[in-house]
LODO-188557 format. One record per residue (C-alpha): residue number from 1; residue in one letter; x, y, z. Coordinates in pm, 1 decimal. Example, Ala and Ser with C-alpha at 12.3 -4.5 7.8 and 13.67 -1.06 7.14 Angstrom:
LODO-188557
@i=1&aa=a&px=1230.0&py=-450.0&pz=780.0
@i=2&aa=s&px=1367.0&py=-106.0&pz=714.0
end
This chain:
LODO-188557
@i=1&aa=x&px=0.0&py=0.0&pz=0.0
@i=2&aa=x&px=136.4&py=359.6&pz=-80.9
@i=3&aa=x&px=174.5&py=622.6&pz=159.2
@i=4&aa=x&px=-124.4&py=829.4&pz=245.4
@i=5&aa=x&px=-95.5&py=1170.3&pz=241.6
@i=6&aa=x&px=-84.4&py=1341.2&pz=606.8
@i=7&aa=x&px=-342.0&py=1591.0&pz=475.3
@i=8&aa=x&px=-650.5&py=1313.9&pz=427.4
@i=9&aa=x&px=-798.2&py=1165.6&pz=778.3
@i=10&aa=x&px=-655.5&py=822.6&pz=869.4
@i=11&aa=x&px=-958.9&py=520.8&pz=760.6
@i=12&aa=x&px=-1015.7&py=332.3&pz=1006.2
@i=13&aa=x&px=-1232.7&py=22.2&pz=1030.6
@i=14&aa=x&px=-1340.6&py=-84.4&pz=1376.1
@i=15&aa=x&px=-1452.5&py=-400.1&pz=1542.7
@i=16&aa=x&px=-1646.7&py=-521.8&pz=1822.2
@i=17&aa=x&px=-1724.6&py=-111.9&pz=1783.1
@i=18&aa=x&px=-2024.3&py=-131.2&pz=2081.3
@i=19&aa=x&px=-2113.7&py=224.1&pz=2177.0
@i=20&aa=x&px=-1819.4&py=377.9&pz=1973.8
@i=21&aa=x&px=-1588.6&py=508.8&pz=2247.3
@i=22&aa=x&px=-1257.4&py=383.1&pz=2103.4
@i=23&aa=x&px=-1415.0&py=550.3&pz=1774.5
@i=24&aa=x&px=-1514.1&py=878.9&pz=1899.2
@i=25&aa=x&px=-1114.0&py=901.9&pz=2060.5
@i=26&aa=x&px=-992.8&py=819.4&pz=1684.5
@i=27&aa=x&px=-1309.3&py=1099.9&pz=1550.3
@i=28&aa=x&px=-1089.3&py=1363.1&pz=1757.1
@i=29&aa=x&px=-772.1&py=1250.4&pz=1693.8
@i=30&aa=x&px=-879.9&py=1346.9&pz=1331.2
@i=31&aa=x&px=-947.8&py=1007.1&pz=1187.7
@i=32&aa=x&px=-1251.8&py=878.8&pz=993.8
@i=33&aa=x&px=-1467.5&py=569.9&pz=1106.8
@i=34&aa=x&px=-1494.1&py=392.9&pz=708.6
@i=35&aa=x&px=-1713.4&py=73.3&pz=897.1
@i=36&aa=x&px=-1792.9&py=-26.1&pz=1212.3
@i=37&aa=x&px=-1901.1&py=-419.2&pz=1305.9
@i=38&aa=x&px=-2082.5&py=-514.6&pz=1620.2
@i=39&aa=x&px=-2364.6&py=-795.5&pz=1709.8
@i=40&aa=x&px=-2532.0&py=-599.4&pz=1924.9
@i=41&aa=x&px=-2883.2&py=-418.4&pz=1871.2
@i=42&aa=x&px=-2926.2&py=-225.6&pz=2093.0
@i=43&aa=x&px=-2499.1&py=-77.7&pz=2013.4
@i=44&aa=x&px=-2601.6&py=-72.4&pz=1684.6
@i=45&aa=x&px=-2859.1&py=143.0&pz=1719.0
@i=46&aa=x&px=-2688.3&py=363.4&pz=1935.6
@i=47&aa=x&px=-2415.8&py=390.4&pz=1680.4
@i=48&aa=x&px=-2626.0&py=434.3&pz=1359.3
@i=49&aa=x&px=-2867.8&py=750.7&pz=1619.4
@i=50&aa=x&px=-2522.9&py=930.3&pz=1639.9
@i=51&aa=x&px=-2329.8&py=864.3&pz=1299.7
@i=52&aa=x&px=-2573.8&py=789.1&pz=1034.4
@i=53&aa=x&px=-2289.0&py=819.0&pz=795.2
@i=54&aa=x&px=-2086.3&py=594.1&pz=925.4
@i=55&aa=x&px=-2163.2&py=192.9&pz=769.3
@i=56&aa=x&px=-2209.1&py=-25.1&pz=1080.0
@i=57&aa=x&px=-2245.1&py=-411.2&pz=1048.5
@i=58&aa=x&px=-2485.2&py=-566.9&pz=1250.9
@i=59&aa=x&px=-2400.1&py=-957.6&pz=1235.5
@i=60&aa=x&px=-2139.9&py=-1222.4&pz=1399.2
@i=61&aa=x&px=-1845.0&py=-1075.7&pz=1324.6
@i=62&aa=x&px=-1782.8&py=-1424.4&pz=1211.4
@i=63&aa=x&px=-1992.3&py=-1399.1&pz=881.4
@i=64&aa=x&px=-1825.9&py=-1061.7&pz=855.1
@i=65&aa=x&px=-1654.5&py=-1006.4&pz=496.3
@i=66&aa=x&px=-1453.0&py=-635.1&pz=474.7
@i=67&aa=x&px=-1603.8&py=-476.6&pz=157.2
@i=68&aa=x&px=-1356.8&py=-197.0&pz=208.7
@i=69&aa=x&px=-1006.3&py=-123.3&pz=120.9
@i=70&aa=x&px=-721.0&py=150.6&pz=161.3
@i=71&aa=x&px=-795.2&py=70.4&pz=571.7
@i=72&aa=x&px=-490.9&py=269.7&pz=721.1
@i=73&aa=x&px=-586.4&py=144.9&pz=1076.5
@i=74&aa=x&px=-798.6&py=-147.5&pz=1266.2
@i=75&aa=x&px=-901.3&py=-53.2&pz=1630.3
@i=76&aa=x&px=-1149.4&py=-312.6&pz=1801.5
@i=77&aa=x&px=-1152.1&py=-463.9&pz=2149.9
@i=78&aa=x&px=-1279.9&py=-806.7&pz=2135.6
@i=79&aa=x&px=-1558.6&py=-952.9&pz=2405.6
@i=80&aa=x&px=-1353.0&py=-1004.1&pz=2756.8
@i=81&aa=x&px=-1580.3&py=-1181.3&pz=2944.3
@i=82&aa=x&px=-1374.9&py=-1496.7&pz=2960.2
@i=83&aa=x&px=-1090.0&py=-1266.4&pz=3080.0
@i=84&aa=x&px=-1264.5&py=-1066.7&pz=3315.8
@i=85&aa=x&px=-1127.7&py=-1045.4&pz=3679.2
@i=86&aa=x&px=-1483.1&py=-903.2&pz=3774.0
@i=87&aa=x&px=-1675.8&py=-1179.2&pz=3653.8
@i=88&aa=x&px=-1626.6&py=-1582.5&pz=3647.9
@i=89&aa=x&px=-1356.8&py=-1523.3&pz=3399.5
@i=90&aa=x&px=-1388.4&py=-1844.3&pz=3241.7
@i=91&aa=x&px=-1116.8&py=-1939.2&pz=2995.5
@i=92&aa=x&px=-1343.0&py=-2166.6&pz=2810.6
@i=93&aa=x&px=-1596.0&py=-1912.0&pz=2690.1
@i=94&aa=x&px=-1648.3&py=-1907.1&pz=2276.5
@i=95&aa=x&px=-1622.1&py=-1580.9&pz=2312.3
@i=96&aa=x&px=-1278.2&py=-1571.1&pz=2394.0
@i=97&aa=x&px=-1169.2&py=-1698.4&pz=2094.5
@i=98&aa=x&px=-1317.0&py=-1382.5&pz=1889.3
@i=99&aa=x&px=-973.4&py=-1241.0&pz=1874.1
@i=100&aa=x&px=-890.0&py=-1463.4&pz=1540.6
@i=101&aa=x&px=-1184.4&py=-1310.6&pz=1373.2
@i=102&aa=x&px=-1013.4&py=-989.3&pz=1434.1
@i=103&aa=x&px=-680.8&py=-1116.1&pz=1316.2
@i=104&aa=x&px=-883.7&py=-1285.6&pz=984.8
@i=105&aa=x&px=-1038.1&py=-887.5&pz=885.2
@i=106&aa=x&px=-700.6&py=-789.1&pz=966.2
@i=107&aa=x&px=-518.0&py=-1002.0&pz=742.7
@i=108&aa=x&px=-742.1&py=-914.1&pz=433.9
@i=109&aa=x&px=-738.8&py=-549.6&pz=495.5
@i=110&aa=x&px=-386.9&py=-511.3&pz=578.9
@i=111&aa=x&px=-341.2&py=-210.1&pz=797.1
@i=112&aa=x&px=-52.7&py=-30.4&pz=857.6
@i=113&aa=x&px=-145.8&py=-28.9&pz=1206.6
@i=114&aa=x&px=-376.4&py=-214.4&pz=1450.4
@i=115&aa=x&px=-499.5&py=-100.7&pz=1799.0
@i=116&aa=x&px=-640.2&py=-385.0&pz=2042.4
@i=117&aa=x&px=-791.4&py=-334.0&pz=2376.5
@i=118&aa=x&px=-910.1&py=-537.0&pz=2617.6
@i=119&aa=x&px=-922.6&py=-609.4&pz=3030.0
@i=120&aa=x&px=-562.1&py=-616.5&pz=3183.6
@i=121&aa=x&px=-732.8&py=-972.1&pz=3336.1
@i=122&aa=x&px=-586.4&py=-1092.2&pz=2953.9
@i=123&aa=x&px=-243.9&py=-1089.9&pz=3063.1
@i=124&aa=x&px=-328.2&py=-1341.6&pz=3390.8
@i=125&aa=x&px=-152.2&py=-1698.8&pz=3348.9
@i=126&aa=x&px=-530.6&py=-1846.8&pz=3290.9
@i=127&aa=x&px=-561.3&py=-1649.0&pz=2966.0
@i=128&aa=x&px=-215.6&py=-1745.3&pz=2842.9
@i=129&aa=x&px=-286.8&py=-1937.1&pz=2576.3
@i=130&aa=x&px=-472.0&py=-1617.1&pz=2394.5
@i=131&aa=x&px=-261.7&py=-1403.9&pz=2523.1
@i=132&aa=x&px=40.6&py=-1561.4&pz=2291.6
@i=133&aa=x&px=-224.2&py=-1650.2&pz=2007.6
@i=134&aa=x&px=-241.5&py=-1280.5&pz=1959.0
@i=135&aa=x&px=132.1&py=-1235.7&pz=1987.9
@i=136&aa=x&px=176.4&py=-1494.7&pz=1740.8
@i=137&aa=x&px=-74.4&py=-1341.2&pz=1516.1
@i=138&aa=x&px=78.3&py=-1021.6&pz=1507.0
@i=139&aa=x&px=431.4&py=-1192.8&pz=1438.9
@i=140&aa=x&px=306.6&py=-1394.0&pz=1142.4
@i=141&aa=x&px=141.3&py=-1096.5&pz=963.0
@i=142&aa=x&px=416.4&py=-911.2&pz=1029.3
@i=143&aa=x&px=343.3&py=-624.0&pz=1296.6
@i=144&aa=x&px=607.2&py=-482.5&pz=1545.8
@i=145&aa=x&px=404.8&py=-465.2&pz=1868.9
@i=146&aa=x&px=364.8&py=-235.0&pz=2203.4
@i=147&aa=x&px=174.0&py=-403.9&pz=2480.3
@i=148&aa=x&px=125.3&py=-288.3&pz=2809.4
@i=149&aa=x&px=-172.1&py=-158.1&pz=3094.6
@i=150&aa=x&px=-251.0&py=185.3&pz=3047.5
@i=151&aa=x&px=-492.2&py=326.7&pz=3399.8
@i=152&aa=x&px=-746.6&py=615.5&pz=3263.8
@i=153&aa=x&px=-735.7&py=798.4&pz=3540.0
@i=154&aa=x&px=-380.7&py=936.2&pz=3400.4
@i=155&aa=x&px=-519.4&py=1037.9&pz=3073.1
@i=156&aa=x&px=-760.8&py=1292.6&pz=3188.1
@i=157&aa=x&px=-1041.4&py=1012.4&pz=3282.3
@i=158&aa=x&px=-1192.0&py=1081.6&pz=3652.5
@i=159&aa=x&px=-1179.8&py=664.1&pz=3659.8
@i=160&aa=x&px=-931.9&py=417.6&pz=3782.8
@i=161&aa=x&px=-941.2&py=200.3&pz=3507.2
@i=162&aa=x&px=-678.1&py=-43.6&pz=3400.9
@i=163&aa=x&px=-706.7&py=-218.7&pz=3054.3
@i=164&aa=x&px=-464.6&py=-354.9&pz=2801.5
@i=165&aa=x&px=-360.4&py=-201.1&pz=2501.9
@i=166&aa=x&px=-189.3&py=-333.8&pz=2192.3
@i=167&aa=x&px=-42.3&py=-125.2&pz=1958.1
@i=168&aa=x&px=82.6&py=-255.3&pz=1605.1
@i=169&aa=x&px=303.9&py=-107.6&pz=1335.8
@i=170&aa=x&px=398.4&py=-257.2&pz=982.6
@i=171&aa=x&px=679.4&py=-45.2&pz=971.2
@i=172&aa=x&px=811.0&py=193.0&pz=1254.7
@i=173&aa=x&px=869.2&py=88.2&pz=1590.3
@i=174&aa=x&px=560.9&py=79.1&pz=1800.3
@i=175&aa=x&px=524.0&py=259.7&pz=2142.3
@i=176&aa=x&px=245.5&py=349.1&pz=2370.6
@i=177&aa=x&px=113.6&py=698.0&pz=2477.4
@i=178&aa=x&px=291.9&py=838.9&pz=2776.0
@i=179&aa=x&px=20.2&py=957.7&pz=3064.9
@i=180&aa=x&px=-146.4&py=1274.0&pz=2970.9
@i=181&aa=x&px=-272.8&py=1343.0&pz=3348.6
@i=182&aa=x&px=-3.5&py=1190.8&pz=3542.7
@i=183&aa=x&px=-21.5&py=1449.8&pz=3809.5
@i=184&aa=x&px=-365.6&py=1584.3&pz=3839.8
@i=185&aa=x&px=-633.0&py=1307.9&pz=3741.8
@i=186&aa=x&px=-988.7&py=1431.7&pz=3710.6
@i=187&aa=x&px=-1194.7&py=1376.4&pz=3987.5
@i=188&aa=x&px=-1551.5&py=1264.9&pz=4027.4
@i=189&aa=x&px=-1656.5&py=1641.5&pz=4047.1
@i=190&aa=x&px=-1541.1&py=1737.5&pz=3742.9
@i=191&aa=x&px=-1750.7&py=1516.1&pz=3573.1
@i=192&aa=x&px=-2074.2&py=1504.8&pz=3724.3
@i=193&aa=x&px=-2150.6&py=1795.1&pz=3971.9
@i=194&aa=x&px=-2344.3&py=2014.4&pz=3729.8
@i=195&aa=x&px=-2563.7&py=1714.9&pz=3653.3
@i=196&aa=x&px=-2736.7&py=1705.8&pz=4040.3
@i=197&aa=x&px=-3090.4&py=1750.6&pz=4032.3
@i=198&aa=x&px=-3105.4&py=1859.3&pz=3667.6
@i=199&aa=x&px=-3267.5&py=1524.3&pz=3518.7
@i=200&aa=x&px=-3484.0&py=1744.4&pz=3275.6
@i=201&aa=x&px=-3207.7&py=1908.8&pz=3083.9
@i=202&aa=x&px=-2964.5&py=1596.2&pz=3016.5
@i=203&aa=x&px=-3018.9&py=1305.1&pz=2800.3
@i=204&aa=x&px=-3001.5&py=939.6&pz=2921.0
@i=205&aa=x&px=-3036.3&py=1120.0&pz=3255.5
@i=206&aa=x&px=-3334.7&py=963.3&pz=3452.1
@i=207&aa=x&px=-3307.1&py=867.5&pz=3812.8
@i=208&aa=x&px=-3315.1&py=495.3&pz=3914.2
@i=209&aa=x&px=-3593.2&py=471.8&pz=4212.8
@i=210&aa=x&px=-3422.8&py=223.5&pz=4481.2
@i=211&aa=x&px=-3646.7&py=48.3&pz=4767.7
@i=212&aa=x&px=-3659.0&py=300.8&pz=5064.5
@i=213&aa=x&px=-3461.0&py=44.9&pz=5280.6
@i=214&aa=x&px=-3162.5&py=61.7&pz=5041.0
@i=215&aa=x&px=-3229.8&py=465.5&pz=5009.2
@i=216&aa=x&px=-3191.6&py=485.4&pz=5351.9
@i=217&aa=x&px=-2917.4&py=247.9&pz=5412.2
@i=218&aa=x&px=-2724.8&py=442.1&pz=5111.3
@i=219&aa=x&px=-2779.7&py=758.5&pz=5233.3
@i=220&aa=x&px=-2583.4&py=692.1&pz=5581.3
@i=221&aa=x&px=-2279.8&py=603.8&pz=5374.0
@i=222&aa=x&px=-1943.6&py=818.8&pz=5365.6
@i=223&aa=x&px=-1754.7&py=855.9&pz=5069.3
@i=224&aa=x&px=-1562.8&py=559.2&pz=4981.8
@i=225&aa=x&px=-1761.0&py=340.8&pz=5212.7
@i=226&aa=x&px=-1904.5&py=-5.9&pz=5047.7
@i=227&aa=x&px=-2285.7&py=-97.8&pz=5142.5
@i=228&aa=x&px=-2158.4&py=-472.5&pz=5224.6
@i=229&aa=x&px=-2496.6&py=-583.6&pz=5117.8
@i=230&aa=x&px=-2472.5&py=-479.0&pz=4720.9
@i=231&aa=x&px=-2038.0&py=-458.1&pz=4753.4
@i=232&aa=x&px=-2069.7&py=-116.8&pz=4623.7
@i=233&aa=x&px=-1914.3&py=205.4&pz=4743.4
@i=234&aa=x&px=-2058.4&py=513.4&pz=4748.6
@i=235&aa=x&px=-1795.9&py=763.9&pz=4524.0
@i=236&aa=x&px=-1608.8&py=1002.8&pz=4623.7
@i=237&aa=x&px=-1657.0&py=1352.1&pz=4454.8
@i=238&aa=x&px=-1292.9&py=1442.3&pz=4504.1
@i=239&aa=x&px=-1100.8&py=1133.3&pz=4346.3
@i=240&aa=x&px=-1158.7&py=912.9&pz=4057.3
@i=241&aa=x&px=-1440.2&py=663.2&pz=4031.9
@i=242&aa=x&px=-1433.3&py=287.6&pz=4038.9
@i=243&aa=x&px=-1399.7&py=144.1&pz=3738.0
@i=244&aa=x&px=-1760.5&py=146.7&pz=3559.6
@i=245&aa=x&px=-1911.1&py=-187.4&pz=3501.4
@i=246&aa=x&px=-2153.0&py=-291.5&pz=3245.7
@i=247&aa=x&px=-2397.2&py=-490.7&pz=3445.4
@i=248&aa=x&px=-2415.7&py=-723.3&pz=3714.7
@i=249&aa=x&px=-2324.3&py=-681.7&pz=4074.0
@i=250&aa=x&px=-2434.5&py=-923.4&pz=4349.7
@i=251&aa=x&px=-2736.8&py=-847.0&pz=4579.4
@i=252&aa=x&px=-2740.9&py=-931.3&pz=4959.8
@i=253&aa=x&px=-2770.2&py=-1296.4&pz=4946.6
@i=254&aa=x&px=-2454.1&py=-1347.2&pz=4711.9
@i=255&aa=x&px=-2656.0&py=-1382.6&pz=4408.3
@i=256&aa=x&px=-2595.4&py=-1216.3&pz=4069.4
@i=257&aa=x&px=-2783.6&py=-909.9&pz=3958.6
@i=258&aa=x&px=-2898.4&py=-862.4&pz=3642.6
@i=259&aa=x&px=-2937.7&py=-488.6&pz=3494.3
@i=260&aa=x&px=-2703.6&py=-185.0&pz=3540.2
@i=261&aa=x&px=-2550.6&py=-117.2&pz=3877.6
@i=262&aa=x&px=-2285.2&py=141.3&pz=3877.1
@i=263&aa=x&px=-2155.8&py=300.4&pz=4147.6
@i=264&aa=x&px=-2369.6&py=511.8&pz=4439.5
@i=265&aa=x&px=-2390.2&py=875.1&pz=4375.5
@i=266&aa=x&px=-2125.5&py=1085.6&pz=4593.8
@i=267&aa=x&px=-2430.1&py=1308.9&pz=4799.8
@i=268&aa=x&px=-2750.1&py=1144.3&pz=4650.1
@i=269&aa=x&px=-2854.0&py=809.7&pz=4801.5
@i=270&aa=x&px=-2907.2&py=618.4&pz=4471.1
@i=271&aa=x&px=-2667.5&py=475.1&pz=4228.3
@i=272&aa=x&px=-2538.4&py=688.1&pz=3949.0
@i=273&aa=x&px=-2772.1&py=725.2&pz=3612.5
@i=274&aa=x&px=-2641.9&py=608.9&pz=3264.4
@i=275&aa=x&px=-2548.8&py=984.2&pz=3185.7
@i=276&aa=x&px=-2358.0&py=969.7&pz=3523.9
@i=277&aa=x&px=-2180.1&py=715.5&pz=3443.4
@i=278&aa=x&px=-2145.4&py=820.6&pz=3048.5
@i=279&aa=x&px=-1964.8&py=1144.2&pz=3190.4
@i=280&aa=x&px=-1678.0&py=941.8&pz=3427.1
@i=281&aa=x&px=-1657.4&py=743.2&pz=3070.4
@i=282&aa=x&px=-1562.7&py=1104.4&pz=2896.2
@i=283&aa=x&px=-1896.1&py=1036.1&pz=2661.0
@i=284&aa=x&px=-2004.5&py=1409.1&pz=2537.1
@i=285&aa=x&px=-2370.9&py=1489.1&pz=2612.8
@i=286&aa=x&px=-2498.2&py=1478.0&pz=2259.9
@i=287&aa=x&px=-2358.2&py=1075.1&pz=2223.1
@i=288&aa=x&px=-2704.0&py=948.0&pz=2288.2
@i=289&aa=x&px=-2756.9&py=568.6&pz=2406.4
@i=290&aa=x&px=-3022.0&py=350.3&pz=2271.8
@i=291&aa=x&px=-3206.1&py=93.4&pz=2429.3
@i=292&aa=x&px=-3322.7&py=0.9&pz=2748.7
@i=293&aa=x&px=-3153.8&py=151.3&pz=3100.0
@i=294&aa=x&px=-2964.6&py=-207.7&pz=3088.8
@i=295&aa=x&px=-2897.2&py=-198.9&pz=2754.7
@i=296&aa=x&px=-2724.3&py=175.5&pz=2794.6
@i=297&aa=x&px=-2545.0&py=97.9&pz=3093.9
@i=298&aa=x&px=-2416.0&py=-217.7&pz=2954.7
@i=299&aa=x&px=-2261.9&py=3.7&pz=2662.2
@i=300&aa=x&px=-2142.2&py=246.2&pz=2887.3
@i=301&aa=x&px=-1950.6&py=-7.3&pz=3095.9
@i=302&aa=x&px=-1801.0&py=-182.9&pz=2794.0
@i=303&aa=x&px=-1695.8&py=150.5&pz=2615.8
@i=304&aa=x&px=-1336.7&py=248.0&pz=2615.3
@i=305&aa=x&px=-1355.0&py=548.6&pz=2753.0
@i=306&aa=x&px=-1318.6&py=890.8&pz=2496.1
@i=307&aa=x&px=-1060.1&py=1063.2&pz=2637.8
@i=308&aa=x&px=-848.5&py=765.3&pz=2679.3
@i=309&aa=x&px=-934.8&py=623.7&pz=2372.6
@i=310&aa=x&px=-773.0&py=989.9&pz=2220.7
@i=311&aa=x&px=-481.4&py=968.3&pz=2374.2
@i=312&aa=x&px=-418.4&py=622.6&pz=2216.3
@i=313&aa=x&px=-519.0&py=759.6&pz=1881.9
@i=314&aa=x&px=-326.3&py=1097.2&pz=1876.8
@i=315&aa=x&px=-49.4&py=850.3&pz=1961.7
@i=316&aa=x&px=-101.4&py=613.4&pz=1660.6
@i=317&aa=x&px=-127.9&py=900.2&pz=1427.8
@i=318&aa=x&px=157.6&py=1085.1&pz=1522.6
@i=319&aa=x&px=325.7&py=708.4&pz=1477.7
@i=320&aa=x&px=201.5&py=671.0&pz=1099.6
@i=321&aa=x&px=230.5&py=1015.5&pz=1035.9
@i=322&aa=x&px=599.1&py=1007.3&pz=1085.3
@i=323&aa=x&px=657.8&py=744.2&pz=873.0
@i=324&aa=x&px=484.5&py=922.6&pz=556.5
@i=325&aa=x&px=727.6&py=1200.0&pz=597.5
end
């Protein structure tokens, strides 16, 4: 493939896009979204609401044939819920094994560079054996690789969150971004202070009504303090949140909730709403989510979050562009 000229926007084609997080990071970064691939209604819908221009897939990535070409970079973070530390992590799950699919598009499209995230759980012993398929992947097709555990909080994110990033080069020697933030992380504040009490002028913004038992019990906890009955903590305005989940969460007898349960609200004795929690992810206010409350949340928890996801992507194009000079 010839060089592109620095002028025109780097293409990029993205898989397992969900709500387009890692896609609106590469959207400021300068970059164009050329096709987008996810299974998911409910993502796709969101998607298609907020980028009619852009051509989203909705299918198994498996029966997933690229009809596009001069592809300058694939970004995509394939399903970790086999290599999950907050879940059951189990190594077995078929959707583990999505990761070849991504390798398969990749290997028809040829990039000159790839970008794969996923949970830093990928890098535990249990996952090994994926872990080195994708290392051996991007050996055979020929890409010099970064790899390492990048925390959001240090990129201007007001969330500790820890995930895995791969960066690949065909020529050039790959690196990854250096912290942004290192030194004054957003804080929990920042993101969501204006919203309190204002549920009529924000999207995706409606209050979650909570049993009064669970109101009350919420509303005696300090900041940073865990309700031992749900094991979650009420945030802190003045630090980082926990890392945003997409669903789940365990109830007071153990079991396994379904639906979105994010964190409890810093002052407020509920848990956060999906506009809440779309603000610690560094989602704008006009990204609007589709779906049911579960289905938005479960976007919002899966999303890489935006201003992260920039970082990486100024990165990468400062990367290519230097090799075009």
């Amino acid at each position: 493939m010839g060089r592109r000229r620095t002028s025109k926007p780097l293409r990029v084609l993205s898989l397992f896009t969900g709500a387009g997080g890692l896609d609106l990071g590469f959207e400021l970064a300068g970059c164009v979204t050329v096709e987008a691939v996810d299974n998911d209604h409910e993502s796709c819908k969101t998607l298609r609401h907020n980028r009619p221009e852009w051509n989203v897939f909705e299918g198994d990535i498996r029966d997933y044939k690229p009809s596009v070409d001069d592809i300058d970079v694939v970004i995509g973070g394939p399903p970790c819920q086999g290599f999950s530390s907050a879940g059951r992590g189990n190594p077995s799950d078929p959707r583990n094994f999505l990761w070849r699919e991504y390798f398969r598009i990749v290997e028809d499209v040829k990039p000159r560079a790839i970008v794969i995230e996923n949970v830093s759980g990928l890098k535990h012993k249990r996952n090994g054996d994926h872990l080195s398929g994708i290392i051996a992947a991007l050996e055979e097709q020929g890409y010099d690789f970064a790899m390492g555990v990048l925390n959001a909080a240090e990129y201007g994110v007001p969330q500790a969150r820890k995930r895995l990033f791969v960066i690949g080069l065909k020529t050039g020697i790959p690196t990854l971004p250096a912290p942004t933030t290192p030194n004054r992380p957003a804080t929990v504040r920042d993101a969501i202070e204006d919203l309190q009490g204002n549920f009529d002028t924000a999207l995706n913004h409606q209050p979650p009504i909570h049993a009064v038992h669970v109101s009350d019990r919420w509303s005696l906890l300090k900041p940073g303090e865990t309700d031992p009955n749900y094991r979650r903590a009420r945030l802190d305005f003045d630090k980082p949140s926990h890392t945003i989940r997409a669903g789940g969460g365990y109830g007071p007898n153990g079991n396994h909730l379904g639906g979105f349960h994010p964190p409890i609200h810093p002052v407020e004795p509920r848990q956060l709403t999906v506009r809440e929690a779309a603000r610690i992810q560094t989602f704008p206010d006009d990204w609007i989510l589709k779906g049911s409350k579960t289905a938005q949340g479960r976007q919002i928890g899966n999303a890489v979050p935006v201003l992260l996801a920039e970082a990486v992507a100024n990165h990468v194009v400062s990367l290519l562009n230097s090799k075009s000079r």
